[in-house]
N, C-alpha and C positions, 0 to 999 in steps of 0.2 A: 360626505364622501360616499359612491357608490360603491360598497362591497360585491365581489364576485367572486363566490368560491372557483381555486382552483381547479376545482376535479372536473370543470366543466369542460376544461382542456387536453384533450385526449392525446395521449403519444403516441406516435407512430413507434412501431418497431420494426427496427430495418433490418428485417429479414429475409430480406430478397433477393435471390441468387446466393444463396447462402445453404450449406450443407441442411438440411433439417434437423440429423440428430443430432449437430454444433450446433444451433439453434436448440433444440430440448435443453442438452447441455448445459448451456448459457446460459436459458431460463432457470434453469432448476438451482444453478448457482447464485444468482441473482436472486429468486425467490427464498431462499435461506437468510439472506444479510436482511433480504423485507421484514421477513417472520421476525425477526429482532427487534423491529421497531415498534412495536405496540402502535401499529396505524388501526383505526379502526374502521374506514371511510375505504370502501373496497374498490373505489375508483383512483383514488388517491395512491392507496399498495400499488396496481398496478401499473399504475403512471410511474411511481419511481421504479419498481422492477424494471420498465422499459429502459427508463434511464439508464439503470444500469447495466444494462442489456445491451446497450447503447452502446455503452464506453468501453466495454469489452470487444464489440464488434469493431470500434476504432482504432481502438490498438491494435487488436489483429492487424486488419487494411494499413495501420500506416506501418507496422513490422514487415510486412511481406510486401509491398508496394518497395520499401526501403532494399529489402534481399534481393528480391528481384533485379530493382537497378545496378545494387552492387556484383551480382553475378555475371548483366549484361554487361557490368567495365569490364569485368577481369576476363570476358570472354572476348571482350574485344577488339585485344590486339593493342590496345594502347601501352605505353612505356614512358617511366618517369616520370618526369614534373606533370606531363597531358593526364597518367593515371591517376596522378595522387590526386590531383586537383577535383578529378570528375568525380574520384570515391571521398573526398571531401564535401564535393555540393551536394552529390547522394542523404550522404550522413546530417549533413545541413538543413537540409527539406523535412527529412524526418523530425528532427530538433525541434523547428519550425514547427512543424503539426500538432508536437507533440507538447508543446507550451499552448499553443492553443485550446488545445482537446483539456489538457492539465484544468485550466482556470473555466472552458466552461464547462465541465463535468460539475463543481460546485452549483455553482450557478445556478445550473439547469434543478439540480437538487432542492438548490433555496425557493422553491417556487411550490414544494410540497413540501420542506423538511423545516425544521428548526435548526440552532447553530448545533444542537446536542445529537438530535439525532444525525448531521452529516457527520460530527466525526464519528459516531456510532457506525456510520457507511465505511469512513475510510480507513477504520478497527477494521472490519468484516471483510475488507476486500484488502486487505495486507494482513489476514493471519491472528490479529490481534498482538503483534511482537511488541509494539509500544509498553504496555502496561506487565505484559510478562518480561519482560526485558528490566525495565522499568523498578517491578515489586521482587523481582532477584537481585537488583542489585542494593536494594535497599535491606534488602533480609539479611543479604552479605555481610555488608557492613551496614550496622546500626550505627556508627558512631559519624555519617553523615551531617554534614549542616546542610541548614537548609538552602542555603547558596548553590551547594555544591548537588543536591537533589532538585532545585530549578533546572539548571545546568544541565545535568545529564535531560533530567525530562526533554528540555529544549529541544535537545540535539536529537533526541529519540523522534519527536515530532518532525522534523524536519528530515529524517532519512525516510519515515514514512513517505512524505510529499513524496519522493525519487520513486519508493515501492510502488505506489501508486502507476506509475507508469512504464514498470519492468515490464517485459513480455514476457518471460518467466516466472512461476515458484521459486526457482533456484536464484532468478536473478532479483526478486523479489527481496532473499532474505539476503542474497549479497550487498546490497544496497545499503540494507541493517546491519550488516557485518564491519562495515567501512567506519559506520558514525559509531559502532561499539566500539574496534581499535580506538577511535578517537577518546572514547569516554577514558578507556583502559590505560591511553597515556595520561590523560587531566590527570587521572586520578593518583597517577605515581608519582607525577612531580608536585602534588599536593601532601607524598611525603605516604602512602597506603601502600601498605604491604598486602599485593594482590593474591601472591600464593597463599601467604600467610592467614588473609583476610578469608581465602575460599576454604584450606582446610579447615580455620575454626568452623564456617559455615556446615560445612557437609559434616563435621565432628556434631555437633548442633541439631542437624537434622537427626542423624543417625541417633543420639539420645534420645531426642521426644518420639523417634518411631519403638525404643526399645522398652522406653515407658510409656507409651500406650499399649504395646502390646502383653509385656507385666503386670496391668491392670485389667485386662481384657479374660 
């Protein structure tokens, strides 16, 4: 079998027609989630910077590509069933794109990354809420099974996937806001006293900061 390093393969970065200092921007955002990865291969860092350089710059275009159409409906004069339908297909397209863009973003990753470090990408490009979501809820309540800590995990990974393709920060962590109510209900009708369960927690905190600082 002929091996051929990757890094022989150079990415483009589509930075053309493109603000510059939204390009710096990007870059420098991107360049942080790299720094994380312990790449060592300086052709390789940069190839995925691109990348991700990349999917940022696609979201953009399919958001504002998507406003734009929805703007020229509403300016258009259309009425009823004719509006809803065209701010339908608008909304549609983007959908469309945006499940494309979704699944190759991976992809294009697996061709420089390991399985470990992409989800180490799609920690760094949603904030990292998985795991701090995740390790609070388990500090919460210890008396978790393990069923019940897959479960939430699941769910957490999978609001991530949506984060992945917010246009927002804010809509980012709403996205994780949806699959949390969701956790918050399992876990009631699993019989978990939520209020109950957070003041002991922050009762808990507040002890061990009063005795480390007692011993300090």
């Amino acid at each position: 079998m002929l091996l051929v390093s990757t890094s022989a393969f150079a990415v483009d970065l589509n930075k053309e027609n493109r603000d510059p200092k939204y390009v710096e921007v990007i870059l420098r955002r991107s360049q942080k989630v790299v720094d994380k990865l312990g790449i060592t291969d300086k052709d390789v860092a940069q190839n995925v910077c691109y990348i991700i350089a990349n999917r940022y710059f696609e979201l953009n275009d399919i958001y504002a590509k998507r406003d734009a159409e929805l703007k020229k409906i509403k300016n258009s004069g259309l009425t009823g069933n004719a509006k809803k339908e065209a701010l339908s297909s608008a909304k549609y397209e983007a959908d469309a794109a945006l499940y494309r863009s979704h699944f190759a973003f991976p992809a294009n990753l697996s061709l420089y990354l390991n399985d470990k470090q992409i989800e180490a990408v799609k920690d760094r490009i949603t904030y990292g809420v998985v795991m701090v979501t995740y390790t609070a809820t388990l500090e919460m309540i210890p008396t978790l099974t393990n069923e019940e800590k897959a479960q939430i995990y699941a769910w957490l990974v999978e609001a991530r996937e949506f984060a992945m393709d917010a246009e927002s920060s804010s809509k980012k962590h709403a996205a994780f806001g949806k699959y949390k109510g969701r956790i918050n209900n399992y876990l009631s009708k699993r019989g978990y006293d939520l209020v109950k369960e957070r003041k002991q927690w922050y009762k808990r905190i507040a002890d061990k900061k009063a005795k480390e600082n007692k011993a300090k």
